[in-house]
SEPA-146812 format. One record per residue (C-alpha): chain; y, x, z; residue number from 1; residue in one letter. Coordinates in Angstrom, 3 decimals, m for minus. Example, Ala and Ser with C-alpha at 12.3 -4.5 7.8 and 13.67 -1.06 7.14 Angstrom:
2
{'A' {m4.500 12.300 7.800} 1 'a'} {'A' {m1.060 13.670 7.140} 2 's'} 
//
This chain:
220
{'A' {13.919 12.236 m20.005} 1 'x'} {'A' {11.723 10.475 m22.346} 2 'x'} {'A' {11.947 12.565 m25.355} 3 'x'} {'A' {8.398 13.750 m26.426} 4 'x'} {'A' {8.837 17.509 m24.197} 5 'x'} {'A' {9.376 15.290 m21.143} 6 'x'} {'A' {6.466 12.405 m22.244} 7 'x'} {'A' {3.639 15.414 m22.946} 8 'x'} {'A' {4.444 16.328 m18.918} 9 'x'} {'A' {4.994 12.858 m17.218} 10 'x'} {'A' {2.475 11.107 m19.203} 11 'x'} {'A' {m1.229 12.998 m17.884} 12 'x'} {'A' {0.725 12.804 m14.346} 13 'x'} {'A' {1.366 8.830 m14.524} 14 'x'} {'A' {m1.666 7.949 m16.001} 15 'x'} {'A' {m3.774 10.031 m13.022} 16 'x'} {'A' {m1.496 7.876 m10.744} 17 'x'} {'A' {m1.589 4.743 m12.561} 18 'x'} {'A' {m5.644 4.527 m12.195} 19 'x'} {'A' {m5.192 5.176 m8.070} 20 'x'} {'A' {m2.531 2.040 m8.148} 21 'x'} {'A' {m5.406 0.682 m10.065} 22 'x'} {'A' {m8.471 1.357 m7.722} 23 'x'} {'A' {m6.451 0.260 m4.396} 24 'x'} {'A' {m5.713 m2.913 m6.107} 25 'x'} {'A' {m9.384 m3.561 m7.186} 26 'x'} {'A' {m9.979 m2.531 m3.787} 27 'x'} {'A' {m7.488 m5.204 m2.185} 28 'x'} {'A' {m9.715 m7.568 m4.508} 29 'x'} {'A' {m12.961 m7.207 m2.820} 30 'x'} {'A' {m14.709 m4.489 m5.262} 31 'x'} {'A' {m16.530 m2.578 m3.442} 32 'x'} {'A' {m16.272 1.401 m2.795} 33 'x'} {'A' {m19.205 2.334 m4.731} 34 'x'} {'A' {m18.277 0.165 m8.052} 35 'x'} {'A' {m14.612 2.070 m7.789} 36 'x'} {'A' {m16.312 5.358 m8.022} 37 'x'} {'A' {m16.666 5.343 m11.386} 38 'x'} {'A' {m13.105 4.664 m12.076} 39 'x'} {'A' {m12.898 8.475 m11.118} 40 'x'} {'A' {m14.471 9.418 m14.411} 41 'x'} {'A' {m12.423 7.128 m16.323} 42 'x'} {'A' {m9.346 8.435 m15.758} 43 'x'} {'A' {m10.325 12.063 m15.492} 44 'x'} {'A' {m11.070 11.233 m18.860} 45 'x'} {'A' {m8.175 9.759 m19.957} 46 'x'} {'A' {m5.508 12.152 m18.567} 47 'x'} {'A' {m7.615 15.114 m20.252} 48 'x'} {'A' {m7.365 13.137 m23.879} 49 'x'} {'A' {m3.842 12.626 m23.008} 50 'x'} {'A' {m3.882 16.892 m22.379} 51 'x'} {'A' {m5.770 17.571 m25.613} 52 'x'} {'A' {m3.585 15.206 m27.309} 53 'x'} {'A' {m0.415 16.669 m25.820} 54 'x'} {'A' {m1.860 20.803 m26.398} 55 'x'} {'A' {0.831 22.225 m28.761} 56 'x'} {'A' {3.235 21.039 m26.669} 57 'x'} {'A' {2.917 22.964 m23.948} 58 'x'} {'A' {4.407 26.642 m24.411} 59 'x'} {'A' {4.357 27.472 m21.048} 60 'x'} {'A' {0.299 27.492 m21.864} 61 'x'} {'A' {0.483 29.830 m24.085} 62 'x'} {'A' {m1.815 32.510 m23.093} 63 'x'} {'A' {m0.053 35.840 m22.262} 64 'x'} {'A' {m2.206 36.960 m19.219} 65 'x'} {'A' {m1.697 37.955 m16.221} 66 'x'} {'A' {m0.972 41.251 m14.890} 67 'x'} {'A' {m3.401 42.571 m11.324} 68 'x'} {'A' {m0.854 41.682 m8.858} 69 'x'} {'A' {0.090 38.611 m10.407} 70 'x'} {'A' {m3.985 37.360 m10.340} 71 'x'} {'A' {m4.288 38.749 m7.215} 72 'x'} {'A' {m1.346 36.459 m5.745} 73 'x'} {'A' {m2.505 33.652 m7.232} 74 'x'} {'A' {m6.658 34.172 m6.035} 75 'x'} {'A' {m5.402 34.614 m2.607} 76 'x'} {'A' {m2.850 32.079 m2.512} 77 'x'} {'A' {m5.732 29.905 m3.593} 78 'x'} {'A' {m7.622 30.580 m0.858} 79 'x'} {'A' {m5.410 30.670 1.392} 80 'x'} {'A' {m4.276 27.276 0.556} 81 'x'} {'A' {m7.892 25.891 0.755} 82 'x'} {'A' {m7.792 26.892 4.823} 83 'x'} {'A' {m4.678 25.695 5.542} 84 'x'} {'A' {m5.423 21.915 3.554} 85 'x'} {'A' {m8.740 21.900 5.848} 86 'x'} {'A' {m6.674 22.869 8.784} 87 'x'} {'A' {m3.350 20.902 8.904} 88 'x'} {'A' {m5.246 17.876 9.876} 89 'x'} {'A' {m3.796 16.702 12.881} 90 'x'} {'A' {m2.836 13.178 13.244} 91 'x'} {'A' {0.846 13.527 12.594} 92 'x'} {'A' {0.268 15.390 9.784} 93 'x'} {'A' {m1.694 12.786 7.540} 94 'x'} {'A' {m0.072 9.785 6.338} 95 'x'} {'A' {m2.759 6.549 6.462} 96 'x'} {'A' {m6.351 7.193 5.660} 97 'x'} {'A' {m8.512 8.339 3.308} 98 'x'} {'A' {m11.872 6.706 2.381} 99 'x'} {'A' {m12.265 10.191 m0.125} 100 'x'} {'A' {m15.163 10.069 m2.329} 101 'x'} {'A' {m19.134 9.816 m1.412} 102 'x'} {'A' {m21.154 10.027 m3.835} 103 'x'} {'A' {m24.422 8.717 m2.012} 104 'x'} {'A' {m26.267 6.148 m3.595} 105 'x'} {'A' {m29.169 4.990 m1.817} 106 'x'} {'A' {m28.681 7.182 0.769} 107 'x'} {'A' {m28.572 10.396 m1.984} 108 'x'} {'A' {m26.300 11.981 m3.306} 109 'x'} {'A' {m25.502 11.107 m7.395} 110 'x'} {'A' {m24.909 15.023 m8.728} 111 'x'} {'A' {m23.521 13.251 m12.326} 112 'x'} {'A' {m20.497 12.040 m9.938} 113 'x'} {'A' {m20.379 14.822 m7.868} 114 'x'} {'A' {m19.949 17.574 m10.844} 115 'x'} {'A' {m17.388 15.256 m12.658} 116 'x'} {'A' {m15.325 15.052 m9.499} 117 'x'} {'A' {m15.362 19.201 m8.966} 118 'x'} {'A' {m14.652 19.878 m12.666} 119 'x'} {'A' {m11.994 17.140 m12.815} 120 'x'} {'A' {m10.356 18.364 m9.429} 121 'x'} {'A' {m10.792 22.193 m10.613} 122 'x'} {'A' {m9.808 21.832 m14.072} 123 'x'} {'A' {m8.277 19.277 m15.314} 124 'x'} {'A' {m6.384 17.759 m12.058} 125 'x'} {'A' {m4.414 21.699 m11.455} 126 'x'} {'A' {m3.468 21.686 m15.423} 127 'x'} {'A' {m1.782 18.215 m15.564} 128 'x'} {'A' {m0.236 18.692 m11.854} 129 'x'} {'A' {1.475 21.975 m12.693} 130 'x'} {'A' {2.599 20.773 m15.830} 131 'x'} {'A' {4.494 17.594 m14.208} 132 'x'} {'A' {5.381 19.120 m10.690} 133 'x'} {'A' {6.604 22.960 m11.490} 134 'x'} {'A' {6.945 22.815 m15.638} 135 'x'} {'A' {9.102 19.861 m15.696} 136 'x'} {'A' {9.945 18.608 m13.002} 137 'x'} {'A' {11.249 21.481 m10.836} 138 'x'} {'A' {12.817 22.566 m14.009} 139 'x'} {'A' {14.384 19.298 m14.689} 140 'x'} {'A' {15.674 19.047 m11.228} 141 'x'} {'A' {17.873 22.478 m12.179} 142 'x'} {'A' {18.595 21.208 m15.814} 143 'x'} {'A' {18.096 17.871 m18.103} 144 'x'} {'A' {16.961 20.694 m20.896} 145 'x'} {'A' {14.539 22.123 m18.602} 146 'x'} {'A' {12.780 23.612 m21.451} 147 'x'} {'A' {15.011 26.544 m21.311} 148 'x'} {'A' {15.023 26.742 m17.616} 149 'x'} {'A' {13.945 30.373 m16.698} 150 'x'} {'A' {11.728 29.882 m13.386} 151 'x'} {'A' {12.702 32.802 m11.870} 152 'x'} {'A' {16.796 31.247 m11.915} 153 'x'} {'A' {15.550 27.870 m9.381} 154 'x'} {'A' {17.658 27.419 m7.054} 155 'x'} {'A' {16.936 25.700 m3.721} 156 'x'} {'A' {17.273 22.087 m4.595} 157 'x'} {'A' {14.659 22.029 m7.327} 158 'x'} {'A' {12.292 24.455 m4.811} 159 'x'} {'A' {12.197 22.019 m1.729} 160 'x'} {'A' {12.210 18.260 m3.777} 161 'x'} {'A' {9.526 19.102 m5.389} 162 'x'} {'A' {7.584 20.768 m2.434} 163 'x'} {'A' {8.622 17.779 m0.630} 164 'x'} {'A' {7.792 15.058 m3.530} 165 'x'} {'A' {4.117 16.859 m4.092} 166 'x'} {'A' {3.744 16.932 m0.179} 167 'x'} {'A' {4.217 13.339 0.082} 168 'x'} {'A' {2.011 13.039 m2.601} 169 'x'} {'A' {m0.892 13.823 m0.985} 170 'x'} {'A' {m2.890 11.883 2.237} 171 'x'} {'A' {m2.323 15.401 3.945} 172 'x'} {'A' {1.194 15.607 3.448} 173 'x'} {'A' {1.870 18.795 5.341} 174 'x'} {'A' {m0.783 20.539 3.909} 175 'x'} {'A' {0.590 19.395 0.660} 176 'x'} {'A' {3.887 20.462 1.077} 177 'x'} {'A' {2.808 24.075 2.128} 178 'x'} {'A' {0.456 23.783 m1.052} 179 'x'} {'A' {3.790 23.023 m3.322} 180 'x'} {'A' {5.683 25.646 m1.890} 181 'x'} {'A' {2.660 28.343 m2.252} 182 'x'} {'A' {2.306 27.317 m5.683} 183 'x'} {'A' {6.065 26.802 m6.863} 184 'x'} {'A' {6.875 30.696 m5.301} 185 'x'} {'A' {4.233 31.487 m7.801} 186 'x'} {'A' {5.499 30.086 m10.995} 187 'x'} {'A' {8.992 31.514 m9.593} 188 'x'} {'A' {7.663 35.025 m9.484} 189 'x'} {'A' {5.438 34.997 m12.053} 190 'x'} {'A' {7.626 32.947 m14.713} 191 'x'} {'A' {4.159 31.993 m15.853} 192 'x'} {'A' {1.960 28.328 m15.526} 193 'x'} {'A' {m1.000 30.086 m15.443} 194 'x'} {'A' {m0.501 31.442 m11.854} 195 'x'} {'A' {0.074 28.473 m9.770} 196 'x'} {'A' {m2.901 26.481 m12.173} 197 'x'} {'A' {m5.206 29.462 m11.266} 198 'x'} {'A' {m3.861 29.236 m7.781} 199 'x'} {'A' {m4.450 25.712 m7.449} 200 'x'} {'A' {m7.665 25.720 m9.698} 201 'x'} {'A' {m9.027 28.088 m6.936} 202 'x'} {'A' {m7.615 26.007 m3.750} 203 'x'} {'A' {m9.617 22.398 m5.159} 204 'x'} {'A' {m13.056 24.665 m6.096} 205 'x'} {'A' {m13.267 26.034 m3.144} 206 'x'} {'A' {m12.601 22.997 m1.566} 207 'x'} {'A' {m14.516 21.138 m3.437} 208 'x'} {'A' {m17.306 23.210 m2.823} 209 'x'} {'A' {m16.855 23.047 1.143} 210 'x'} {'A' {m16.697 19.009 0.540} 211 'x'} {'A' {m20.626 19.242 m1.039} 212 'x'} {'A' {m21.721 21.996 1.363} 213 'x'} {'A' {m20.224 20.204 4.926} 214 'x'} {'A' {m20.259 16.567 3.451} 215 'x'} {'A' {m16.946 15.995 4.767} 216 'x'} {'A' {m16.050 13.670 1.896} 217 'x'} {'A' {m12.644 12.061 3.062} 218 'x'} {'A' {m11.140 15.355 2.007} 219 'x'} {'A' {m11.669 14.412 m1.656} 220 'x'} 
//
């Protein structure tokens, strides 16, 4: 598993979730909520170095575009992701609380946070996701050499593990799991990354977006 094709897809994943291990014990230390802010930035920044550094490893990234129907699917899957996450908010489906991210300082609003947090969420945070949750992961679950693992030959086991694992990952958890499933049918159908990142690229923009616009910041 550790072998440098597995390390270039765990790696950006377990440092993004190293640095919220980090903030909740900072947290459980006193620091306050507007201090930890800024650890946001920090590890956006590290997991995208840890990308860049990682690039040429990543074949499934290779650019071979995508045909209509295939950017179609993944634009409204996007979207139709972002109404169900803003949705499937009852209290049974959310695990514990989320103190999500306001960027008021002073009573306004800090745009320098605020545009790091959408670009991370929208463009970094789908890449190194997709490339841990449906690139090796789900692949791995089918096959130790998930490398060679054609998409389109998952079976079931791999498919609902993963939707489950990347459910639970998320505050939301049902939300999340219809999220993983939307975006692992992608990759399926498409045999290509670049769907469910699009896909999921879409879903936290638009969110994002809503977050600014309705200041309903425990959704990020």
């Amino acid at each position: 598993m550790f072998e440098r094709a597995a390390l270039a897809r765990v790696l950006p994943f377990a440092l993004y979730m190293g640095f919220i291990v980090i903030a909740d014990g900072l947290s459980r230390l006193g620091v306050d909520a507007a201090s930890l802010r800024w650890l946001y930035p920090v590890k956006i920044g590290v997991v995208l170095a840890a990308l860049v550094y990682f690039w040429r490893d990543y074949a499934e990234l290779a650019w071979t575009g995508l045909g209509l129907r295939a950017l179609a699917a993944a634009i409204v899957s996007g979207l139709l992701v972002f109404v169900l996450w803003i949705s499937l908010d009852a209290g049974w489906m959310v695990i514990g609380s989320s103190a999500g991210f306001d960027p008021h300082t002073d009573g306004r609003i800090d745009w320098l946070l605020v545009a790091i947090r959408l670009m991370g969420a929208a463009l970094v945070v789908p890449v190194m996701e997709e490339l841990f949750w449906r690139s090796f992961l789900m692949r791995w679950l089918e096959d130790p050499d998930f490398a060679n693992v054609n998409p389109a030959r998952l079976k079931v086991k791999a498919f609902v593990v993963t939707v489950i694992l990347f459910g639970f990952e998320h505050n939301l958890w049902l939300a999340g799991i219809v999220a993983g499933a939307a975006y692992s049918v992608l990759y399926m159908r498409h045999r290509n990354l670049w769907s469910p990142i699009l896909a999921h690229a879409i879903t936290n923009g638009v969110l994002g977006v809503w977050v600014i616009s309705t200041n309903q910041w425990t959704y990020w």
